[in-house]
N, C-alpha and C positions, 0 to 999 in steps of 0.2 A: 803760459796760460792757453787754453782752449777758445778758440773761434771756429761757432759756425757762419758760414757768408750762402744764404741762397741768390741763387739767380735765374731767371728764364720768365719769371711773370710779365704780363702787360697787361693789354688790350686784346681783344680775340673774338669773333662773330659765334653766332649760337653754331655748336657741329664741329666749329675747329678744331685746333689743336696748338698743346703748350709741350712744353717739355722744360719740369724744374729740375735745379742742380743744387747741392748742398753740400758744398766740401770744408770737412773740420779739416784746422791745422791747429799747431803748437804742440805742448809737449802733450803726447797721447802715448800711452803704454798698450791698450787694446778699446777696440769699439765695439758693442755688444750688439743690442739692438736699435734699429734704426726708425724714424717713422716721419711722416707725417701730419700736421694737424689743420685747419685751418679754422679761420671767426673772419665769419662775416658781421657787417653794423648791426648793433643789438641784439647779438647772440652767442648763446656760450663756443668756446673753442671747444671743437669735435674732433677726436679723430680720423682720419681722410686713410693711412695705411701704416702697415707697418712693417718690417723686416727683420727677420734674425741675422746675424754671423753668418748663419749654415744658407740662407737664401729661402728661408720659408716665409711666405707673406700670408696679412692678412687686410683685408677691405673695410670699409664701412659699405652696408650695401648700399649707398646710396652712389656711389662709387664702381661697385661691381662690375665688371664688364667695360668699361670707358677707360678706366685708370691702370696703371700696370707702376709698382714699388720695385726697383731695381738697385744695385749697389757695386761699388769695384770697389771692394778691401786694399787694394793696393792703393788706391786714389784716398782714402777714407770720404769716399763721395755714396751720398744715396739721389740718388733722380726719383722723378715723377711725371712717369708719362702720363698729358691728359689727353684723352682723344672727345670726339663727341659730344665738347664741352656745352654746358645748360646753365642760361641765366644762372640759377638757382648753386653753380658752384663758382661765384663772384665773392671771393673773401680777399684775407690776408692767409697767406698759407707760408707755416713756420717748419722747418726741420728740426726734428729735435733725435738725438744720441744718447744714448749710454756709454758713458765713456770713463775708463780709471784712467790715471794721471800714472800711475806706481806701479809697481808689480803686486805690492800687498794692498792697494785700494780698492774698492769697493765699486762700482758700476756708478756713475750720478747723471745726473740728465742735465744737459747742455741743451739749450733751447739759439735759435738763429733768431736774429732781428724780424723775417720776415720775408714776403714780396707779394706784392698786390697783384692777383687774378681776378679781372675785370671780365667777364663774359656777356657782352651786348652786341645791339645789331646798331 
């Protein structure tokens, strides 16, 4: 079976910086696109970035400029650098993949547990 595990969230002052980690394992045949999302209390889950295969990204702009979506195919790990971090990006941020099991499967999206980005002073 497919596990993603993030890791790198905590605690962190307004400005700082985090750096998320997200590595799928189990049986994995290819991983497509990669992304992140996050939901903060009483709000829909947003997309935060996203990444192809080929290493093309996209932001949400509220993210623009602060965040930077990265990935090593050989690791099947995607990061999330945050820099310049703002109250206002304090959620639960989830990795989620495209990922076939098979050589004839289809792309499906594998979603992580999770990790809490706290941004306060």
């Amino acid at each position: 079976q497919v596990q993603l595990v993030e890791s790198g969230g905590g605690l962190v002052q307004p400005g700082g910086s985090l750096r998320l980690s997200c590595a799928a394992s189990g049986s994995i045949f290819s991983i497509n696109a990669m992304g992140w999302y996050r939901q903060a209390p009483g709000k829909q889950r947003e997309l935060v970035a996203t990444i192809t295969s080929g290493g093309s990204s996209n932001y949400a702009d509220s993210v623009k400029g602060r965040f930077t979506i990265s990935r090593d195919n050989a690791k099947n790990t995607v990061y999330l650098q945050m820099s310049s971090l703002k109250p206002e990006d304090t959620a639960v941020y989830y990795c989620n993949a495209a990922i076939s099991v098979t050589a004839r499967g289809i792309p499906r999206p594998y979603w992580g547990q999770g990790t809490q980005v706290t941004v306060s002073s």
